[in-house]
C-alpha positions as CSV (number, residue, x, y, z in Angstrom):
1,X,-73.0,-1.2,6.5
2,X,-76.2,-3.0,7.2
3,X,-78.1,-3.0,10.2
4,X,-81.0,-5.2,12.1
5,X,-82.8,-4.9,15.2
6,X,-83.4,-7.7,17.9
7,X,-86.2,-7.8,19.9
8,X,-84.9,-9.6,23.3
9,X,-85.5,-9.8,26.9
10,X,-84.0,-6.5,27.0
11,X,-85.3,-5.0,24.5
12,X,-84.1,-3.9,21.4
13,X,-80.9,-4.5,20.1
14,X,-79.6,-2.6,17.1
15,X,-77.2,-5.1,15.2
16,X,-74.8,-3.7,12.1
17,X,-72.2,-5.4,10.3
18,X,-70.2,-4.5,7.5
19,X,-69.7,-5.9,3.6
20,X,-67.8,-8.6,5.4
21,X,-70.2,-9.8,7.8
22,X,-68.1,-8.4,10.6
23,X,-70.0,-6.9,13.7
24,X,-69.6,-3.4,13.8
25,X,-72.0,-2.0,16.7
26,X,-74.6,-3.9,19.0
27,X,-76.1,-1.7,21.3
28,X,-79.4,-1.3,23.2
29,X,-81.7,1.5,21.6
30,X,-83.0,2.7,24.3
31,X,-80.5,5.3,25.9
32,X,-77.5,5.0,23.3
33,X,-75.4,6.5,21.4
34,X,-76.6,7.7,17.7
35,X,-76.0,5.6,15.2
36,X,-72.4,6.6,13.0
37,X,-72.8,5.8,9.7
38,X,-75.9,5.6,7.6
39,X,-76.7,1.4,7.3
40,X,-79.5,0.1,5.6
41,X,-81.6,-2.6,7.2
42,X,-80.9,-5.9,5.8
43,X,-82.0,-8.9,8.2
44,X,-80.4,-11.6,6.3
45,X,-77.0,-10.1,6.5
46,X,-77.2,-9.7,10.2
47,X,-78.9,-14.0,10.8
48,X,-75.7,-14.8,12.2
49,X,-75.6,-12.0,14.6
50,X,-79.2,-12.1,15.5
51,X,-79.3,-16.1,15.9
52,X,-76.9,-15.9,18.4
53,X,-78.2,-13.4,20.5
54,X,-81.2,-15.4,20.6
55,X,-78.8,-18.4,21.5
56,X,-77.0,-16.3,24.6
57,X,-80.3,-15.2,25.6
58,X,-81.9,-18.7,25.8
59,X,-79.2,-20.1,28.1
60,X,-77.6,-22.3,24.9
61,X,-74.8,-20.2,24.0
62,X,-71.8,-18.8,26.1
63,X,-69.9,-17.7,23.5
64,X,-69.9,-16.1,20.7
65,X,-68.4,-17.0,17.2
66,X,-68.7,-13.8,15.5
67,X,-66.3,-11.6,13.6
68,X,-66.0,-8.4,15.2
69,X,-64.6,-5.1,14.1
70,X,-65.3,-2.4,16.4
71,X,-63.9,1.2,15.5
72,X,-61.4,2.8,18.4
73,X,-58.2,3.7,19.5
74,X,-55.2,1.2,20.2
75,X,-55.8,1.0,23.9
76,X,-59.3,0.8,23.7
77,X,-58.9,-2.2,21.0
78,X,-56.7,-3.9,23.9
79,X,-59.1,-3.3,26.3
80,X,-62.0,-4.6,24.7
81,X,-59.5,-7.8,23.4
82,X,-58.9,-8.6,27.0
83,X,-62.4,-8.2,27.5
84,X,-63.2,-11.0,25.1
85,X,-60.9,-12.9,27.2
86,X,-63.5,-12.5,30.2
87,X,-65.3,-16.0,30.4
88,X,-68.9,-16.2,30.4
89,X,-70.4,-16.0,33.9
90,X,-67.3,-14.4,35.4
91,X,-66.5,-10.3,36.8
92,X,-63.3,-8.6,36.6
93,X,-62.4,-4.8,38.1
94,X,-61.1,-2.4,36.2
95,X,-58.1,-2.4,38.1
96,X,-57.8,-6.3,37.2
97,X,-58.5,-5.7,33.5
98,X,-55.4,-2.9,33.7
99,X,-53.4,-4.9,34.5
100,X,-53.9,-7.7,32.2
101,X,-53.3,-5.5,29.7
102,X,-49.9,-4.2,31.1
103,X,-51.5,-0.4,32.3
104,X,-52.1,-1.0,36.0
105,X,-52.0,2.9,36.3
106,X,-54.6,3.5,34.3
107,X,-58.0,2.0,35.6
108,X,-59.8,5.0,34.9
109,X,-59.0,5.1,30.9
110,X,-59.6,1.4,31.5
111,X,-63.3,2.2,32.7
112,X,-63.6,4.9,29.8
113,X,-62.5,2.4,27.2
114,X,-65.3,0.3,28.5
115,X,-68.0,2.7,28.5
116,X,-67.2,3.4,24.2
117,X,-67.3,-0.3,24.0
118,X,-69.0,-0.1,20.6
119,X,-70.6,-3.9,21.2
120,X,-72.2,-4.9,23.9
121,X,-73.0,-8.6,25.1
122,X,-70.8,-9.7,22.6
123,X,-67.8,-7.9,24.0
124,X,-68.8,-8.2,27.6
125,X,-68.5,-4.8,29.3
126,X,-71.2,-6.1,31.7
127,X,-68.1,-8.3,33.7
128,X,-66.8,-5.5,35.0
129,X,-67.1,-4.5,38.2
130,X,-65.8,-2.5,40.8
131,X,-63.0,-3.4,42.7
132,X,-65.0,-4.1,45.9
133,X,-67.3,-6.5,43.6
134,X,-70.1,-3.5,43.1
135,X,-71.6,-2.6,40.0
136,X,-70.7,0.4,38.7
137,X,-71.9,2.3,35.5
138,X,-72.9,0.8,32.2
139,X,-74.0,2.7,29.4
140,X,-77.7,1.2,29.1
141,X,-77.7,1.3,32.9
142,X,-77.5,-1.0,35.9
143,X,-80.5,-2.7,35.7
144,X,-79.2,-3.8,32.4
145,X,-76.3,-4.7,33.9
146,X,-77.4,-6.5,37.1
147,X,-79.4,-8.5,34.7
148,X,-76.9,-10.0,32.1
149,X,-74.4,-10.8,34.7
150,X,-77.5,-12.7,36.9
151,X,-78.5,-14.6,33.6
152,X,-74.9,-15.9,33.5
153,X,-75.1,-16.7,36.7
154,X,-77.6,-18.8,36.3
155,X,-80.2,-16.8,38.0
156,X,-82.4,-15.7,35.1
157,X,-83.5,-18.7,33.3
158,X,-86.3,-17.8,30.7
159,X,-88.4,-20.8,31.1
160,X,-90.3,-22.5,28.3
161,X,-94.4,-21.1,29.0
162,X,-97.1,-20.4,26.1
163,X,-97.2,-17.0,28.3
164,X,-99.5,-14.9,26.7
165,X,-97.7,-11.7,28.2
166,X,-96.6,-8.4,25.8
167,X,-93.4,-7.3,25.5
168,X,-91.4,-4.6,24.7
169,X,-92.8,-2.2,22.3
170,X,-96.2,-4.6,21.7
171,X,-94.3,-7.2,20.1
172,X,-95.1,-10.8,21.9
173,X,-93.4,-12.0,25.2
174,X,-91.8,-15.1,23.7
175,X,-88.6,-15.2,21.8
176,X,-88.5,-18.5,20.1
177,X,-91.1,-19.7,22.3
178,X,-89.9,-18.5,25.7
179,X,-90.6,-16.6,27.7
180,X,-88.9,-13.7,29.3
181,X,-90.0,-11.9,31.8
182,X,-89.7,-14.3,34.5
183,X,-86.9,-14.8,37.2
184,X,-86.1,-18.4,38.3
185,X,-83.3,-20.5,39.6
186,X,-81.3,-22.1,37.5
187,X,-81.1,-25.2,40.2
188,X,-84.3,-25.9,42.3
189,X,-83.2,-25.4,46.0
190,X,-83.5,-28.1,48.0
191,X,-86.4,-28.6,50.1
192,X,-85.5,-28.5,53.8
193,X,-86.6,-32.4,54.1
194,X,-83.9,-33.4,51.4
195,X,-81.2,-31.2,52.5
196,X,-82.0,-31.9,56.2
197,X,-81.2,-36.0,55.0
């Protein structure tokens, strides 16, 4: 196993992948679970992973082209399938996701087959919500969560800026030259004059 960290808008990211390339685990540092097994850090092996995050995270990618291979049970290998089936920008309940995978009785193994999701972003636990449209929990918590599902919304747009801001653990506020710790619309509103015409 070999392992990377990513510095993003988030901030870090812990990537690891096997012999094979595959993605094994991506999950925030901060707040998460241990890792497994003992990986050694080897950047190159994880590029792919890491190049893509950057991708998703500066608005360019919305999905990604990654061979995963997350460790769990049967069910909570469906679960995170039909997960992958979740299209970028979108939200599902857990009572939805049940049911797509033929268990509408069992939302709540559902919603603990989500929180062991071994790979987040990637496999997007962050769609799911409640079924009333609420967020509920998420492992690296729900400003975390709020967040991802507002930058596919098109709401958190990390602008292009020479912003000479820190971030996260001292490193610079720029990843690949933008910036990221500012919130704007994806679409300028309209002013009241044009929409008024």
């Amino acid at each position: 196993m070999y392992e990377s960290a990513f510095t993003g808008p988030l901030g870090e990211l812990l990537a690891v992948v096997d012999e094979q390339g595959a993605l094994r685990r991506l999950e925030f540092r901060k707040g998460r679970r241990a890792p497994q097994r003992a990986s050694r850090n080897d950047a190159a092996r994880c590029a792919h992973v890491l190049g893509q995050l950057a991708e998703y995270f500066e608005g360019g990618r919305r999905e990604f082209e990654l061979a995963l291979a997350p460790e769990g049970t049967p069910f909570q290998q469906a679960v995170w399938s039909e997960l992958c089936r979740v299209p970028f920008g979108s939200r599902v309940s857990y009572g939805e996701l049940a049911r797509r995978i033929g268990r509408p009785a069992a939302v709540r193994a559902v919603g603990a087959a989500n929180g062991a999701n071994p790979i987040a972003i990637v496999i997007p636990c962050h769609r799911v919500v409640g079924s009333d449209g609420s967020l509920t929990g998420y492992g690296s918590g729900l400003p975390i969560k709020q967040w991802l599902l507002d930058h596919e919304a098109g709401l958190r747009r990390l602008p292009l800026g020479e912003l000479n801001t820190a971030g996260p653990r001292g490193s610079p506020g720029l990843l690949n030259g933008i910036y990221w710790g500012t919130t704007i619309p994806s679409k300028p509103a309209a002013s009241r004059s044009e929409s008024a015409a």
